[in-house]
DSSP file (Angstrom, degrees, kcal/mol; ACC not computed):
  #  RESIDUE AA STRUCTURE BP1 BP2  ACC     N-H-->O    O-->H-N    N-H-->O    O-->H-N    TCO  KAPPA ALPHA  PHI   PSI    X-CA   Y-CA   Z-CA
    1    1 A X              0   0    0      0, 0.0     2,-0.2     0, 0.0     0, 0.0   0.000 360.0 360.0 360.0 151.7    0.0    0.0    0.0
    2    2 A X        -     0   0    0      1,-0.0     2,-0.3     2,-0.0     0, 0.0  -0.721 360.0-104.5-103.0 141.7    1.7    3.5   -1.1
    3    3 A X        -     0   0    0     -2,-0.2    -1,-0.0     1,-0.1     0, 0.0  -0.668  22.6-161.4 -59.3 134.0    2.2    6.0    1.8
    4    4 A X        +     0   0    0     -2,-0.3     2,-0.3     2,-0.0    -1,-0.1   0.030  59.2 112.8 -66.9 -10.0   -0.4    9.1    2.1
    5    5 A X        -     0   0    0      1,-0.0     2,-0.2     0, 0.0    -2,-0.1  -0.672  50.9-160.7-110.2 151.7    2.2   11.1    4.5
    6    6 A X        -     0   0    0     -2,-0.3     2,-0.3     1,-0.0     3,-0.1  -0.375  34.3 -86.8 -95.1 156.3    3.9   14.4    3.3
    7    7 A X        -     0   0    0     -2,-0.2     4,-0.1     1,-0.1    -1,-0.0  -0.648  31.6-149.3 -35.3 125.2    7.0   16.2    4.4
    8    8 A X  S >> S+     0   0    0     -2,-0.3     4,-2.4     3,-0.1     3,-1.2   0.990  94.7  58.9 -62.0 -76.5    5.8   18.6    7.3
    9    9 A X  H 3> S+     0   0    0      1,-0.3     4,-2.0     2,-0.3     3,-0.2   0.621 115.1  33.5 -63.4 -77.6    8.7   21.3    6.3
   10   10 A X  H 3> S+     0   0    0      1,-0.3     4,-0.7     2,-0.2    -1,-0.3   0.588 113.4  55.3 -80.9 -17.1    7.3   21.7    2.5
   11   11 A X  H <> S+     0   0    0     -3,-1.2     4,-0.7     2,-0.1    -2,-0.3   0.872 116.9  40.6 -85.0 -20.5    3.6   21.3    3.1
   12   12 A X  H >X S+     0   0    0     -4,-2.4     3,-3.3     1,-0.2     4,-1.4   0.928 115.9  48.6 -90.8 -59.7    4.0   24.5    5.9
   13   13 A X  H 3< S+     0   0    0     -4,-2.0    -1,-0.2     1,-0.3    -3,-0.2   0.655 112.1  48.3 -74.9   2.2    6.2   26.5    4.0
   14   14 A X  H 3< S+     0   0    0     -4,-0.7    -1,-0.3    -5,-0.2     3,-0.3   0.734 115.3  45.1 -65.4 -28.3    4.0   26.1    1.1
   15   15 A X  H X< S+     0   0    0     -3,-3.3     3,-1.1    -4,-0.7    -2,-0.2   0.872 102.7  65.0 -76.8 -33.6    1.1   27.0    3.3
   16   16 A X  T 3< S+     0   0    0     -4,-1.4    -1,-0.2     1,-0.3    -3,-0.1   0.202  87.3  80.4 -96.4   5.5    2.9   30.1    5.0
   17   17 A X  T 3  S+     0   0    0     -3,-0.3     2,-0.5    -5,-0.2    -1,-0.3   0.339  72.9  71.5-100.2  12.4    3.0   31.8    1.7
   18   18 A X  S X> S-     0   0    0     -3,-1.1     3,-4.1     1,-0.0     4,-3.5  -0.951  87.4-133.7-119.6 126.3   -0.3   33.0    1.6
   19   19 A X  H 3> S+     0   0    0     -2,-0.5     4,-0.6     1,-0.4    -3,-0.1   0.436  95.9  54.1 -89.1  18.4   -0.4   35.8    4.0
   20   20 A X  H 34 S+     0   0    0      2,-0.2    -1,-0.4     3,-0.1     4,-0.3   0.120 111.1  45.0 -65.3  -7.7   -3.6   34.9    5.8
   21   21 A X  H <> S+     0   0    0     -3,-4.1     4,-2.1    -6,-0.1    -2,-0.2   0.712 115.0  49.2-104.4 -45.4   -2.5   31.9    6.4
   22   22 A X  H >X>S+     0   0    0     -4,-3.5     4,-2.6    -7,-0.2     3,-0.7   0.992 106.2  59.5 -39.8-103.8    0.9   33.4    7.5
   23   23 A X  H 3X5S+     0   0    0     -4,-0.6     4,-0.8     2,-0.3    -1,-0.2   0.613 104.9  42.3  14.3 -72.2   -0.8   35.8    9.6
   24   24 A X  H 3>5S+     0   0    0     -4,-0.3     4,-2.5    -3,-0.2    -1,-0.2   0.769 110.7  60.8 -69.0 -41.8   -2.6   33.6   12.0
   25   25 A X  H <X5S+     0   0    0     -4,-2.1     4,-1.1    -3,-0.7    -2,-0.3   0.856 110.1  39.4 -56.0 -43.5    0.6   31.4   12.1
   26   26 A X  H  X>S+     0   0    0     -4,-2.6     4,-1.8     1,-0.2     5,-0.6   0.864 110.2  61.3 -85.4 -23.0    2.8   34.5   13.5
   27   27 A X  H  X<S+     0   0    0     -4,-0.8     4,-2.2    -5,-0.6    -1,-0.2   0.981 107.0  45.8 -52.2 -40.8    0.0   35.5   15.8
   28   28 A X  H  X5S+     0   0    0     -4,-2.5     4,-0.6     1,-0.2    -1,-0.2   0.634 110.9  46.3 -84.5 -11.3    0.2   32.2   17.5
   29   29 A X  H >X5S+     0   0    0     -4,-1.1     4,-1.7     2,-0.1     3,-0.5   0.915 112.1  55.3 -79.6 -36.2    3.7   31.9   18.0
   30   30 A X  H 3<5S+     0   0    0     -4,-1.8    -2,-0.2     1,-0.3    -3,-0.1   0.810  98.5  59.2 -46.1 -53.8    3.8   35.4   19.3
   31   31 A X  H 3<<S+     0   0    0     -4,-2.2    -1,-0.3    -5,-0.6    -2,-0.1   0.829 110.7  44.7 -63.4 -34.1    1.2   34.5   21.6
   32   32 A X  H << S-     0   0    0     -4,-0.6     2,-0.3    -3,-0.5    -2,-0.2   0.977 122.7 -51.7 -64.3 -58.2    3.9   31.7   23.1
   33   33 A X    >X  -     0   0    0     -4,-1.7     4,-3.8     1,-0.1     3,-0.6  -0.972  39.6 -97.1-172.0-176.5    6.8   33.7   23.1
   34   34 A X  T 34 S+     0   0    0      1,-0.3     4,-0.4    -2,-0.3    -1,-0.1   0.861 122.2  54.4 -61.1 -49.9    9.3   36.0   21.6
   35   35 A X  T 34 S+     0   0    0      1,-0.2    -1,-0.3     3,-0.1     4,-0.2   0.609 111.5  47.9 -65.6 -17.0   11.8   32.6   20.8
   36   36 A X  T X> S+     0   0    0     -3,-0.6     4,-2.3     2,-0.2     3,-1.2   0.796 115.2  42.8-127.2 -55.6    8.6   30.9   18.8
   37   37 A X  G >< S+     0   0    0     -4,-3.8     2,-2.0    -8,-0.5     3,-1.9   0.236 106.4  58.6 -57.9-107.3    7.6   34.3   16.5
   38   38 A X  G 34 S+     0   0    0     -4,-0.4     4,-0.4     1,-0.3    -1,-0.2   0.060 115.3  39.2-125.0 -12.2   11.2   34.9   15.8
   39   39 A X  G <> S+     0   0    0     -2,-2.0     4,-2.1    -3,-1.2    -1,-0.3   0.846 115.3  47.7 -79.8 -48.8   11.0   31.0   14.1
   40   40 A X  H <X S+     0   0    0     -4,-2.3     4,-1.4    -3,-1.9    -2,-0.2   0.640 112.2  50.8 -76.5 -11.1    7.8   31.2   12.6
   41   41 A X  H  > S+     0   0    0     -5,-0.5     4,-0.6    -4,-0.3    -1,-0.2   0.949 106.7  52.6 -66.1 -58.0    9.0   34.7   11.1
   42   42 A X  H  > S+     0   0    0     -4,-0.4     4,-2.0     2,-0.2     3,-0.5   0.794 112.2  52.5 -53.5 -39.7   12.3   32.8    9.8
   43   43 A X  H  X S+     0   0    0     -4,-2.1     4,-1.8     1,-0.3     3,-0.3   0.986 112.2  46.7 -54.8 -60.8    9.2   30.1    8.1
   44   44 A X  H  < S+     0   0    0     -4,-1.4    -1,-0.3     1,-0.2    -2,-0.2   0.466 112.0  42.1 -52.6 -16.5    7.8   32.9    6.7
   45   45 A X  H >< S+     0   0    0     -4,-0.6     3,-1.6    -3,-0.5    -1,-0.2   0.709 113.7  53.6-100.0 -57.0   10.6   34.4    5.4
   46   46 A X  H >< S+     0   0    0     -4,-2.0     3,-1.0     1,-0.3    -2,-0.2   0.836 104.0  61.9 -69.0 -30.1   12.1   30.7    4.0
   47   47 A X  T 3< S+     0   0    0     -4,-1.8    -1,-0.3     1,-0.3    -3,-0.1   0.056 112.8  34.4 -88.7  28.5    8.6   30.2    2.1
   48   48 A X  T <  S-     0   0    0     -3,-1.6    -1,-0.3    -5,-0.1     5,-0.2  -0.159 136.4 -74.4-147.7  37.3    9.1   33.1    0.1
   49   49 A X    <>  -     0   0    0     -3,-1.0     4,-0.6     3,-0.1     3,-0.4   0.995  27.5-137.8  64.2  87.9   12.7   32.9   -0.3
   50   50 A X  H  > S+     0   0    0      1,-0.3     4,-3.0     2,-0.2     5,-0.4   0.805 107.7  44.3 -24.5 -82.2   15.2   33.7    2.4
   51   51 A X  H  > S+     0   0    0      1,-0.2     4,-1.2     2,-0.2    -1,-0.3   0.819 116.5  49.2 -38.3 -48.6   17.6   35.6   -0.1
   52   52 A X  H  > S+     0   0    0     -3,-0.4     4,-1.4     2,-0.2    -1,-0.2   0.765 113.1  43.1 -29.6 -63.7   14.6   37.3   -1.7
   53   53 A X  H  X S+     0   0    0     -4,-0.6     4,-1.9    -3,-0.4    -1,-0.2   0.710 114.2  48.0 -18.3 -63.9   13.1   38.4    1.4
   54   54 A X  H  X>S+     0   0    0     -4,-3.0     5,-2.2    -5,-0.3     4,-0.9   0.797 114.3  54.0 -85.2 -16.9   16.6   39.6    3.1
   55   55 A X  H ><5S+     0   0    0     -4,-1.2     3,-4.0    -5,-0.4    -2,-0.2   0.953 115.2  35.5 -68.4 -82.4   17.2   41.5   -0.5
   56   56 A X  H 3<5S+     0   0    0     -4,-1.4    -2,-0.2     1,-0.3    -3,-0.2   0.671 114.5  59.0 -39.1 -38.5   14.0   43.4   -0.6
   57   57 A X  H 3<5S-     0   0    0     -4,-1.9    -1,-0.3     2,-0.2    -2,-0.2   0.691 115.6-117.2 -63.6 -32.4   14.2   43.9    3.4
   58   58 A X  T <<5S+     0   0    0     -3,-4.0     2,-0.4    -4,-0.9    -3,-0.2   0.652  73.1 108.3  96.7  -0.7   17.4   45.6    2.8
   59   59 A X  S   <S-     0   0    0     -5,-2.2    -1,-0.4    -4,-0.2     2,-0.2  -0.944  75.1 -97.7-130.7 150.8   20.0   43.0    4.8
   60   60 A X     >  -     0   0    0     -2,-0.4     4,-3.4    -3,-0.1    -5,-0.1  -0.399  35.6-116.1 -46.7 117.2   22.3   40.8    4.1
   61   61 A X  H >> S+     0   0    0      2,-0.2     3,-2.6     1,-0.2     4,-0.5   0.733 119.0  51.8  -3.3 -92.2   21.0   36.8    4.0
   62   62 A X  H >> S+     0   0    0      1,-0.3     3,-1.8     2,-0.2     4,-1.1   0.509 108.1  44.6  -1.0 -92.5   23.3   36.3    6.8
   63   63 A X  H 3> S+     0   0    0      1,-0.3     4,-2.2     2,-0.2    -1,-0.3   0.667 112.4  52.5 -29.8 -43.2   22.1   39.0    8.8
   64   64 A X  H <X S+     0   0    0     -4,-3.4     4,-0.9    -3,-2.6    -1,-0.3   0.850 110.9  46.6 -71.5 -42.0   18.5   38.0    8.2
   65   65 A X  H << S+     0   0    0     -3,-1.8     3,-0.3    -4,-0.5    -2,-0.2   0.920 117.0  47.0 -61.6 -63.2   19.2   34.1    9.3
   66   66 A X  H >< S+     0   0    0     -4,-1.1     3,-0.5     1,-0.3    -2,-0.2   0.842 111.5  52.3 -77.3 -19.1   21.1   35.6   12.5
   67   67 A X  H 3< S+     0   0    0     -4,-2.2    -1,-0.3     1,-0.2    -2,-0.2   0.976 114.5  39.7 -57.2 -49.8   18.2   38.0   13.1
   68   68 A X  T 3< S+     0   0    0     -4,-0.9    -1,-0.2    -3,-0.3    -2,-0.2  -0.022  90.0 113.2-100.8  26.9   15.7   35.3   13.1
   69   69 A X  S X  S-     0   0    0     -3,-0.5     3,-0.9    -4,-0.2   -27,-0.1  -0.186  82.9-107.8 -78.5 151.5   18.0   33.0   15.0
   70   70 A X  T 3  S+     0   0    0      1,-0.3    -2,-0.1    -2,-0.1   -31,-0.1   0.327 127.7  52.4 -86.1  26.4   16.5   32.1   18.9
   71   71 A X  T 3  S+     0   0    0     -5,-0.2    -1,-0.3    -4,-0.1    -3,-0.1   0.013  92.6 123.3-142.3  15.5   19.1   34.2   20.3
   72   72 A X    <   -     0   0    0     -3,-0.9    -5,-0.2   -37,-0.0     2,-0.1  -0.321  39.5-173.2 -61.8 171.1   17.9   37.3   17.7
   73   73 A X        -     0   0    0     -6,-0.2     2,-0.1   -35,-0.0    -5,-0.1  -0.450  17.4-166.3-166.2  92.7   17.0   40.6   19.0
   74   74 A X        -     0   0    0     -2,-0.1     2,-0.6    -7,-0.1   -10,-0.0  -0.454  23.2-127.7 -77.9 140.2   15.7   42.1   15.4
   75   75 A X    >>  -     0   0    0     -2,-0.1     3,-2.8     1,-0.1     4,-0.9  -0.879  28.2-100.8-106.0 165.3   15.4   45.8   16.0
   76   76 A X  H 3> S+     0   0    0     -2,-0.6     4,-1.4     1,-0.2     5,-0.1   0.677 118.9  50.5 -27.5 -40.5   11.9   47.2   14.9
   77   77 A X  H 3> S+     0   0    0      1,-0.2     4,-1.3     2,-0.2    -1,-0.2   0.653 115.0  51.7 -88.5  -2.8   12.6   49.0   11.3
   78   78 A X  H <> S+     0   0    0     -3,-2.8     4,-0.5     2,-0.1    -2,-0.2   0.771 115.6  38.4 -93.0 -23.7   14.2   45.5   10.6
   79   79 A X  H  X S+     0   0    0     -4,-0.9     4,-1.9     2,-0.2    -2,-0.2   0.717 118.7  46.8 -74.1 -15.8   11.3   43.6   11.7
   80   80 A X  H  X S+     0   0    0     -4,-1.4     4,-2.9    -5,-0.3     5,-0.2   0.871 107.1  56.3 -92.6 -53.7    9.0   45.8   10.4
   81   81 A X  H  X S+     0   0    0     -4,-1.3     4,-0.5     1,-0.2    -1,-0.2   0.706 111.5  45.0 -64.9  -2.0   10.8   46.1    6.9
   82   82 A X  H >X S+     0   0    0     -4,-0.5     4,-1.5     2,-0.1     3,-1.2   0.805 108.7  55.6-107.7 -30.3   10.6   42.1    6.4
   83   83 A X  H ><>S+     0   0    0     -4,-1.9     5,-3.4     1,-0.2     3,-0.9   0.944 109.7  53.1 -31.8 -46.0    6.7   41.8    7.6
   84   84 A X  H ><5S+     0   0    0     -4,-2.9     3,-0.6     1,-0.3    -1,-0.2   0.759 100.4  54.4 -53.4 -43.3    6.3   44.1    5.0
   85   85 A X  H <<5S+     0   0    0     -3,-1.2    -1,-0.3    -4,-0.5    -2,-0.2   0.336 108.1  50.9 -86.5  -9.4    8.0   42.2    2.4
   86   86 A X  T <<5S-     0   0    0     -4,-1.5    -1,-0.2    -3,-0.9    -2,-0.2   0.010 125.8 -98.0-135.9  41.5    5.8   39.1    3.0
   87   87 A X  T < 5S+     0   0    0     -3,-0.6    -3,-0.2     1,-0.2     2,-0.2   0.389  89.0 121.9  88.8  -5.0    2.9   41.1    2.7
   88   88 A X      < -     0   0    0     -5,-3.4     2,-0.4    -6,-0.3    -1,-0.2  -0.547  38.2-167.9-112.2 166.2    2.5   41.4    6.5
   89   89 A X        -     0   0    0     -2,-0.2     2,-0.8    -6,-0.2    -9,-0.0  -0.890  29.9 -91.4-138.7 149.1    2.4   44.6    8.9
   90   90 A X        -     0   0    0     -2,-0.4     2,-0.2     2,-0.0   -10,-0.0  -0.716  35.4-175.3 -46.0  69.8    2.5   45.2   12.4
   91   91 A X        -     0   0    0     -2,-0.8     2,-0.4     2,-0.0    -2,-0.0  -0.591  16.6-164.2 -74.4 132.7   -0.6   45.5   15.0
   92   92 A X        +     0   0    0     -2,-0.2     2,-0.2     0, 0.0    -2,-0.0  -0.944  26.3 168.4-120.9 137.6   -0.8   46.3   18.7
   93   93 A X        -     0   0    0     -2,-0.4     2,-0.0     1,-0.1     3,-0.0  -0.876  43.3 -94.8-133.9 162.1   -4.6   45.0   20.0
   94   94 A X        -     0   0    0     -2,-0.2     2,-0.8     1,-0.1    -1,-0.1  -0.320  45.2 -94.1 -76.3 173.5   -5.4   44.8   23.5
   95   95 A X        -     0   0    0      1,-0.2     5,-0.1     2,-0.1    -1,-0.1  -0.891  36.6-169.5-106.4 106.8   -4.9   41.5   25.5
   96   96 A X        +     0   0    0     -2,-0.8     2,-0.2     3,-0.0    -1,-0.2   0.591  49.9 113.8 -63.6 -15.6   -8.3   39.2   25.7
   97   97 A X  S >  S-     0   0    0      2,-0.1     3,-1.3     0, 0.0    -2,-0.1  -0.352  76.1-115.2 -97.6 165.3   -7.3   37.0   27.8
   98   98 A X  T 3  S+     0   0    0      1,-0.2     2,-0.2    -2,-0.2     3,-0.1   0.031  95.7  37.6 -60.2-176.3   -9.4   37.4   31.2
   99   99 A X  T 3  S+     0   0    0      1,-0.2     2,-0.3    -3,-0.0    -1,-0.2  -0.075  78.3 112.8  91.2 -27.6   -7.3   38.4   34.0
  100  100 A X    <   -     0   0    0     -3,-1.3     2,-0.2    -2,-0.2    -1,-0.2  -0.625  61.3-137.9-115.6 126.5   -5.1   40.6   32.5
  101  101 A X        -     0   0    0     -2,-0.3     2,-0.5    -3,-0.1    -1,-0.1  -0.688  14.1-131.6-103.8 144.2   -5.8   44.6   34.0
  102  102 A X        -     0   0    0     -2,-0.2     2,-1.2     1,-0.0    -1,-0.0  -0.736  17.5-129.9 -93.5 145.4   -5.8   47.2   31.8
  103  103 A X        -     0   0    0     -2,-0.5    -1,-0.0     2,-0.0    -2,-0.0  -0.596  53.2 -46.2 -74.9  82.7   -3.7   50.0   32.8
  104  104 A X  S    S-     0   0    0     -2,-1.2     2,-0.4     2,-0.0     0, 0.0  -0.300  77.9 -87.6  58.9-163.1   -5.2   53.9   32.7
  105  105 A X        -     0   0    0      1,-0.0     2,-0.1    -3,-0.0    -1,-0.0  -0.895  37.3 -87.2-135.4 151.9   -6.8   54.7   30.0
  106  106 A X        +     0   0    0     -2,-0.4     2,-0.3     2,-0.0     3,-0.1  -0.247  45.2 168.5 -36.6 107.7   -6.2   56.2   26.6
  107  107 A X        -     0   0    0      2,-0.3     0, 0.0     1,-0.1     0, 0.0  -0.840  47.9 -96.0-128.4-162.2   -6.0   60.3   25.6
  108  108 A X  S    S+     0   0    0     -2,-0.3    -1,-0.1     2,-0.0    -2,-0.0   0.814  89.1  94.2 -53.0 -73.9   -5.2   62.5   23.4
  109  109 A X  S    S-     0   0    0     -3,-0.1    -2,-0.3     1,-0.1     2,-0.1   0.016  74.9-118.4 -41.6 159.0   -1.9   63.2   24.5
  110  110 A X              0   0    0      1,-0.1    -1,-0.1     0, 0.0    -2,-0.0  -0.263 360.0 360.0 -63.2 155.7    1.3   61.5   23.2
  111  111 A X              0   0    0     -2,-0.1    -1,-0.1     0, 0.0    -2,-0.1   0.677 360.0 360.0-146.9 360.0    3.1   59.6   25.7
C-alpha cells in the first residue's frame, strides 16, 4: 500500500505563503513567546525565499538568518521592513485574555 504522508517542512512552507495563512501562524507563536515568533518569522521568510526576502528587506541573508535565529533581537525597522516584504504589517490589539488589568486609559496626549 503507497504511503499518504507528506513532508511537514514543505507542506507548511507552502502553506505560510499566503499571508492569511501566514498571519494567524505569527500571531500564534507570538502568543507563546518571543523565541517561537522569531521561528515562525524565519518560516515565513524561507517560504518566500530567504535571499529574496533579506534583498527586498534591505540585509544581508546572513544578517536576516542571525536575526531570526532564537538568540535574535531584530530591532523594529528591521522587523517591520521584512513583515512588510511578506505582505504582513505590524498590530498592537489589547490582550483578551481574562485576568489581565488594563492600565489607565487612553487620551489624546502623546506619551
Amino acid at each position: 500500500m503507497p504511503s499518504r504522508t507528506r513532508e511537514y517542512r514543505p507542506w507548511l512552507l507552502g502553506r505560510l505563503g499566503n499571508p492569511d495563512l501566514a498571519a494567524a501562524y505569527l500571531n500564534e507563536a507570538m502568543a507563546d513567546s518571543p523565541e517561537m515568533f522569531l521561528k515562525a518569522l524565519r518560516n515565513v521568510a524561507q517560504a518566500q525565499e530567504m535571499a529574496k526576502v533579506a534583498k527586498k528587506a534591505g540585509v544581508r541573508r546572513e544578517s536576516l538568518y542571525r536575526t531570526l535565529s532564537k538568540n535574535g533581537n531584530p530591532r523594529l525597522n528591521t522587523l517591520s521592513s521584512i513583515l512588510q516584504v511578506v505582505g504582513l504589517r505590524i498590530s498592537i490589539q489589547p490582550d483578551p485574555r481574562p485576568g489581565k488589568k488594563r492600565q489607565g486609559h487612553a487620551t489624546s496626549r502623546a506619551v
